[in-house]
C-alpha positions in Angstrom: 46.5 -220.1 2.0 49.4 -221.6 4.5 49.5 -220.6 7.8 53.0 -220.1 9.1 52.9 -220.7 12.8 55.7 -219.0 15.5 56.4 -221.3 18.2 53.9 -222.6 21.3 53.8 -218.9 22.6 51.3 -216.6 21.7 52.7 -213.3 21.0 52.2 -210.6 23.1 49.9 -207.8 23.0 51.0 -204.8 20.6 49.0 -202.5 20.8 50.4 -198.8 18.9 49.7 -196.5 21.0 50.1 -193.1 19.8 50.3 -189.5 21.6 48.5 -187.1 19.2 49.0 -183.3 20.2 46.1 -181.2 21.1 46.0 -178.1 18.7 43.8 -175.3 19.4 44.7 -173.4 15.8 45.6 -174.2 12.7 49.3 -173.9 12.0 50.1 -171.2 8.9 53.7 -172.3 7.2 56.6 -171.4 9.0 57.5 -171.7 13.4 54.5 -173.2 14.3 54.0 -175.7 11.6 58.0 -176.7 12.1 57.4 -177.2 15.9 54.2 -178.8 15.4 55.9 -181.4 12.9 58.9 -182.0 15.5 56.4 -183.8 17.8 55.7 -186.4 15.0 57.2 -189.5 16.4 58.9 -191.8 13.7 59.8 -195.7 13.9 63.1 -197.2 14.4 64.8 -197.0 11.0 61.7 -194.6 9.2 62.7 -191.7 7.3 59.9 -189.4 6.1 59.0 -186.5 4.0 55.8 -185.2 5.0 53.6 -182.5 4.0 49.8 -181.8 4.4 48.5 -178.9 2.8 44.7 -177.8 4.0 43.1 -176.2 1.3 40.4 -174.4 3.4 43.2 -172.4 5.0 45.6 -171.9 2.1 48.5 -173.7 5.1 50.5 -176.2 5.9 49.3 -178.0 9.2 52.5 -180.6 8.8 56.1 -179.9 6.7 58.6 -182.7 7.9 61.6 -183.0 5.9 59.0 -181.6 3.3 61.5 -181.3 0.4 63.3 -183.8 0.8 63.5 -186.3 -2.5 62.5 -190.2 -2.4 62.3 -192.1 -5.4 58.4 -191.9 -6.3 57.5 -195.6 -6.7 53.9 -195.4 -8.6 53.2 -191.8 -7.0 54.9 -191.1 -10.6 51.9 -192.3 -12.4 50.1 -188.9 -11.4 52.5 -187.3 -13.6 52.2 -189.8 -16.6 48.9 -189.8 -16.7 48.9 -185.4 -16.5 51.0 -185.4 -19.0 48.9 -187.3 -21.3 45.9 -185.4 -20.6 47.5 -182.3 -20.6 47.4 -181.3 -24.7 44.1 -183.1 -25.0 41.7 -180.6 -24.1 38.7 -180.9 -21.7 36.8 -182.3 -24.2 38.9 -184.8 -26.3 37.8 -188.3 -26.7 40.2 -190.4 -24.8 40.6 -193.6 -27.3 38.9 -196.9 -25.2 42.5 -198.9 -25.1 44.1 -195.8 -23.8 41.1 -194.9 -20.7 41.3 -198.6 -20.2 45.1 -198.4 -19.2 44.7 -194.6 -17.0 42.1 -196.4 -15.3 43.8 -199.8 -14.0 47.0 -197.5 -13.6 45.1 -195.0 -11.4 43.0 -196.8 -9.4 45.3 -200.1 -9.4 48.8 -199.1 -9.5 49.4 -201.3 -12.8 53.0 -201.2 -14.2 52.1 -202.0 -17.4 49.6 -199.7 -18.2 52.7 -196.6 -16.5 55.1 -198.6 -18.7 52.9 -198.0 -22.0 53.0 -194.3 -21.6 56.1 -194.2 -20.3 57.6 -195.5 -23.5 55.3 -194.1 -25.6 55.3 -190.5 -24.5 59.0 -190.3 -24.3 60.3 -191.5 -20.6 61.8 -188.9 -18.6 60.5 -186.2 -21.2 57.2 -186.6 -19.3 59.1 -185.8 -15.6 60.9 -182.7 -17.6 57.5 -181.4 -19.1 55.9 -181.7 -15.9 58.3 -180.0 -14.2 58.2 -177.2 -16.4 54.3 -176.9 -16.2 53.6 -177.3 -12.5 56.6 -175.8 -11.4 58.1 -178.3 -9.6 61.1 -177.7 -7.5 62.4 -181.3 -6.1 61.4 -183.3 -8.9 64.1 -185.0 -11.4 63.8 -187.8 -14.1 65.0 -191.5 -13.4 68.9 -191.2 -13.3 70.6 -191.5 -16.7 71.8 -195.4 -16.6 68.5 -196.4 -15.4 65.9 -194.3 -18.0 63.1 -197.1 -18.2 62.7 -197.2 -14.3 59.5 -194.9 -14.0 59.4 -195.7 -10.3 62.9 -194.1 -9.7 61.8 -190.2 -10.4 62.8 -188.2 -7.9 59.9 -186.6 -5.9 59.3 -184.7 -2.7 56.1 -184.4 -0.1 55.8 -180.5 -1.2 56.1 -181.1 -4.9 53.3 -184.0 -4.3 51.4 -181.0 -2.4 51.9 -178.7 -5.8 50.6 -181.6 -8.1 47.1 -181.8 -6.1 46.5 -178.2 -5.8 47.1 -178.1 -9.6 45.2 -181.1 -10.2 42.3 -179.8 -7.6 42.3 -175.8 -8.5 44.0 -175.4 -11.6 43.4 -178.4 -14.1 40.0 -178.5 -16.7 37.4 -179.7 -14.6 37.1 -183.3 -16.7 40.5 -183.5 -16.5 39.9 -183.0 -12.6 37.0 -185.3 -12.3 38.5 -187.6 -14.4 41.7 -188.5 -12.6 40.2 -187.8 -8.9 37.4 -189.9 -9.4 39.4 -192.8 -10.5 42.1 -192.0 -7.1 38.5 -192.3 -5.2 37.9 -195.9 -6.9 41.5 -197.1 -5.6 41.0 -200.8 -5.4 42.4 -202.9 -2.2 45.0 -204.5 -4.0 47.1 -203.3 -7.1 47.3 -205.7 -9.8 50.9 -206.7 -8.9 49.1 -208.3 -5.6 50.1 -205.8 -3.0 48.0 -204.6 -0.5 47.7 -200.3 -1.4 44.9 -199.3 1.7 47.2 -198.4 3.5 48.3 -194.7 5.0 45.4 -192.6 4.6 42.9 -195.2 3.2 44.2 -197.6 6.3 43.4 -194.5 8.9 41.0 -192.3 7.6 36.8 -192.4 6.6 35.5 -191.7 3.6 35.5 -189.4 1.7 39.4 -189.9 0.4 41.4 -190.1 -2.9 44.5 -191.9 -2.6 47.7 -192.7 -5.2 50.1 -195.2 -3.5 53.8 -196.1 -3.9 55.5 -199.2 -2.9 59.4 -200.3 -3.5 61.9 -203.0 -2.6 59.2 -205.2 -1.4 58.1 -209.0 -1.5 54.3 -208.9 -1.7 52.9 -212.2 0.5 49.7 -211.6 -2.0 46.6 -209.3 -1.8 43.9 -210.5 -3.6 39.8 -210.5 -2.9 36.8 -212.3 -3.9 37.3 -215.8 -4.6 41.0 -215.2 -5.7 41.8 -214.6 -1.8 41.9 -218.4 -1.6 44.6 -219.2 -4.1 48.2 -219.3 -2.4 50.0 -215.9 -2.7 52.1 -215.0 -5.7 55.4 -212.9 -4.7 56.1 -210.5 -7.4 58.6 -208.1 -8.0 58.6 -205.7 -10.9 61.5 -203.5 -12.6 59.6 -200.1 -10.8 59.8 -201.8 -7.3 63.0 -204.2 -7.2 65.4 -201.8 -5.4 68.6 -200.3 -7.1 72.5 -201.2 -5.8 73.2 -197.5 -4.3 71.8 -194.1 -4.4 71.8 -192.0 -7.6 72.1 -188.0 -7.3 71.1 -188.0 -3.0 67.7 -190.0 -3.7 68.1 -193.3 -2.1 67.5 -196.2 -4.5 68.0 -199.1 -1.8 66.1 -199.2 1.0 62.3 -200.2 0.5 60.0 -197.1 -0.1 56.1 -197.0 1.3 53.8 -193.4 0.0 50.7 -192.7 0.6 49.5 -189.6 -1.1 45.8 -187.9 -1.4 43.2 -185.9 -0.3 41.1 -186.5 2.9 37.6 -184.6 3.9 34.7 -183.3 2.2 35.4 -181.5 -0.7 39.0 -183.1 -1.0 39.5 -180.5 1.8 43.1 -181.9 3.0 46.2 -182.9 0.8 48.6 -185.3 2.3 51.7 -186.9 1.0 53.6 -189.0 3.2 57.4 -190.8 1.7 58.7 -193.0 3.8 62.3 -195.4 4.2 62.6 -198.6 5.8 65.3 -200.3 6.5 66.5 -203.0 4.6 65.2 -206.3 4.8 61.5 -204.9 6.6 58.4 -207.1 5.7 55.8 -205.1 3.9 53.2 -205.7 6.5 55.7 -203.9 9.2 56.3 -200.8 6.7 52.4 -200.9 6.1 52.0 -200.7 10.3 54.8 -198.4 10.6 53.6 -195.8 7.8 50.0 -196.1 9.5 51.1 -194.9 12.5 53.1 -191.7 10.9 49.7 -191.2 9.5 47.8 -191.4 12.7 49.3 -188.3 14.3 49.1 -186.0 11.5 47.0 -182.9 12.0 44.4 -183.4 9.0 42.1 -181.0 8.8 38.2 -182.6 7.7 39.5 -185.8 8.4 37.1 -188.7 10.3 38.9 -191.4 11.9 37.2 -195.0 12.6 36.6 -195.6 16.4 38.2 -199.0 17.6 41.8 -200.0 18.8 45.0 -201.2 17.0 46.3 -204.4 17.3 49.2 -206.3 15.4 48.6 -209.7 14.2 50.8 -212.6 12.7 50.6 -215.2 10.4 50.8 -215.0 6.6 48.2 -215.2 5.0 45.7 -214.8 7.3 41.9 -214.4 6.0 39.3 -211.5 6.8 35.8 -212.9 5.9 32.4 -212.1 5.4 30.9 -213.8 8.9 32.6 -214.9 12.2 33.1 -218.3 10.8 35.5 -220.1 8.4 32.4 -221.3 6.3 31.9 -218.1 5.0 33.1 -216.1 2.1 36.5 -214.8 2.1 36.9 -211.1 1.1 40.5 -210.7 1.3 43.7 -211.3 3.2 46.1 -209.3 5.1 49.7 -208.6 4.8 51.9 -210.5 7.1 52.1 -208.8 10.3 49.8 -206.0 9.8 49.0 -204.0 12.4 44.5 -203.7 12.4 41.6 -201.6 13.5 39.5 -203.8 15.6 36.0 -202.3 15.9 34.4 -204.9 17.9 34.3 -208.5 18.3 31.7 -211.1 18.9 31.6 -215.1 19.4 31.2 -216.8 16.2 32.3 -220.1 15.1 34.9 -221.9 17.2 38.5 -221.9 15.3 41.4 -224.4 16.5 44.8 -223.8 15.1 47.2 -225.7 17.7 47.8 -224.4 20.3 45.3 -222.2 20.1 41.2 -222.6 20.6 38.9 -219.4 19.9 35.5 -218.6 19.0 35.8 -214.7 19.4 36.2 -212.8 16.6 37.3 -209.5 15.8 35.4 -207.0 13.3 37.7 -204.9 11.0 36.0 -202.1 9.8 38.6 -201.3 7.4 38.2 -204.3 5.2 34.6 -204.7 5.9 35.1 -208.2 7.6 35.6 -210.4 10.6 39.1 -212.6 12.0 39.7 -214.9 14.4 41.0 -213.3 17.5 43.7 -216.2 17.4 45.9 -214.1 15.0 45.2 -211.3 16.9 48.1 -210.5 18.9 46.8 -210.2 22.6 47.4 -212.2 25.6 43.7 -213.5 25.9 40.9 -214.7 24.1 38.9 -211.8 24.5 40.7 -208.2 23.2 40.9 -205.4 25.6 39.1 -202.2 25.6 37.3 -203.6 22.2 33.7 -203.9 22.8 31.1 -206.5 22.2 29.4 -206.0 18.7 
């Protein structure tokens, strides 16, 4: 893949820093949840609905602008793919074509496989059953002039809450296992190349289950294996390419970045973060900006990764299976993403003008090593990052 390069200067260190308030209980619903969530710090030009539900405790430990409504981007596909389980019965045979298509559209995001049902199971009718069935309060159907755009139901954090305890407590257990086990497959990259590990995949341990959104973006192309050595392939589809201007208070412009799941043993923790960027941001600065919302939440069962954040530039820019450029490549990062380093190590000596490095950095999130060159840091060596 190209390199783009930015000037002589190295950039500086970035390193997110983040101030995550000590709790001593955990917060029921109501004045201590709302004060708790008034320390969350947001980025410049982020808006957010957030809510995390613990199951354990039957509470909220976060409600930020909880019920408000963002268009759902893929988080949608939950609901499609309900709805066509839901007259089935626990044990109906799900036809081989049709499994194929829940699969790649639950673990992979895939548009076409949501667009199948979608047309097939009568558009909006699905968001109106659904509605009905779980109860939902925030939740609306694409607006009228746009019915085919899945992606533009309305949807808030608490109605993403209501889904998961109804797909967790309340749905046939095949129907449970079925469509949890496929959220705990979630591939690295949805099949319209974009990078979806981020959020809680990008912050949190295993064990998690996570369905994705993503809006109004240019992908600079996820891909792993041996197809992360092809040049990326921008792609924009109907559910993602933004609309002119609001439609009944859910904003239709600005790009949209969700990251909805369960974290902890036992799919302990529900979270469902909706966030707005403003226009024009690069996915890989929505991707940082959204992991560090994430990072301060209060999420019960949760195990975080030791290691520091860093950002890093460069498009394109390779995470492989040594600390050399002769081995494999496993994937490649977004743009600008910010990364947990978990140690770093010399390896093979890497010269990309006018740069020289042969320390490496470990990132235990994509199971892989960089060059510290596209680190950003002022040395060779990253700070506070130990030796491996």
């Amino acid at each position: 893949m190209q390199i783009r390069f930015i000037g002589v200067l190295r950039p500086a260190v970035v390193l997110t820093v983040l101030a995550l308030a000590a709790l001593c209980t955990t917060p029921a619903v109501g004045a201590a949840s709302s004060a708790r969530s008034a320390a969350i710090g947001l980025p410049a030009g982020v808006s957010a609905g957030i809510a995390v539900f613990d199951r354990q405790t039957g509470t909220f430990t976060e409600r930020l602008n909880a019920r408000a409504r963002f268009r759902s981007a893929s988080v949608v596909k939950l609901l499609i793919a309900l709805d066509y389980l839901w007259d089935r019965g626990p044990s109906y045979p799900i036809p081989d074509a049709d499994r194929a298509l829940l699969d790649v559209m639950l673990r992979s995001s895939d548009d076409g496989a949501a667009g199948t049902f979608w047309d097939r199971d009568g558009g909006g009718a699905i968001v109106e059953r659904m509605v009905a069935r779980l109860k939902l309060a925030d939740t609306a159907p694409p607006p009228a002039d746009r019915p085919g755009y899945w992606g533009y139901t309305a949807l808030s954090a608490e109605d993403t809450v209501r889904i998961y305890r109804y797909l967790l407590d309340e749905a046939p257990a095949p129907v449970r296992d079925y469509v949890m086990g496929n959220l705990r497959a979630s591939t690295r990259c949805g099949t319209d190349g974009y990078d979806q590990s981020f959020g809680i995949a990008a912050v949190f341990d295993r064990p998690w289950a996570v369905k994705q959104g993503w809006s109004g973006f240019d992908s600079n192309g996820c891909a792993t294996g041996p197809a992360a050595t092809r040049p990326p392939a921008p792609a924009r589809t109907p559910a993602q390419t933004p609309a002119p201007a609001p439609a009944d208070g859910v904003d239709l412009r600005r790009p949209a970045l969700h990251t909805t799941g369960t974290v902890g043993a036992a799919d302990r923790t529900i979270v469902a973060v909706f966030t707005l960027h403003a226009e024009g941001t690069p996915y890989g600065k929505a991707y940082s900006d959204l992991g560090a919302v994430v990072r301060q939440l209060n999420v019960p069962g949760a195990t975080r990764t030791p290691g520091s954040w860093f950002g890093t530039w460069g498009s394109g820019v390779r995470v492989r299976a040594r600390a050399g450029t002769d081995s494999a490549v496993l994937t490649t990062l977004p743009a600008g993403v910010d990364v947990l380093a978990g140690c770093q190590k010399r390896g093979q000596v890497v010269t990309v003008p006018p740069y020289t490095n042969d320390w490496w950095a470990y990132l235990p999130k994509y199971g892989g090593w960089i060059t510290n060159i596209y680190v950003s840091s002022s040395g060779d060596k990253l700070p506070d990052v130990p030796d491996c």
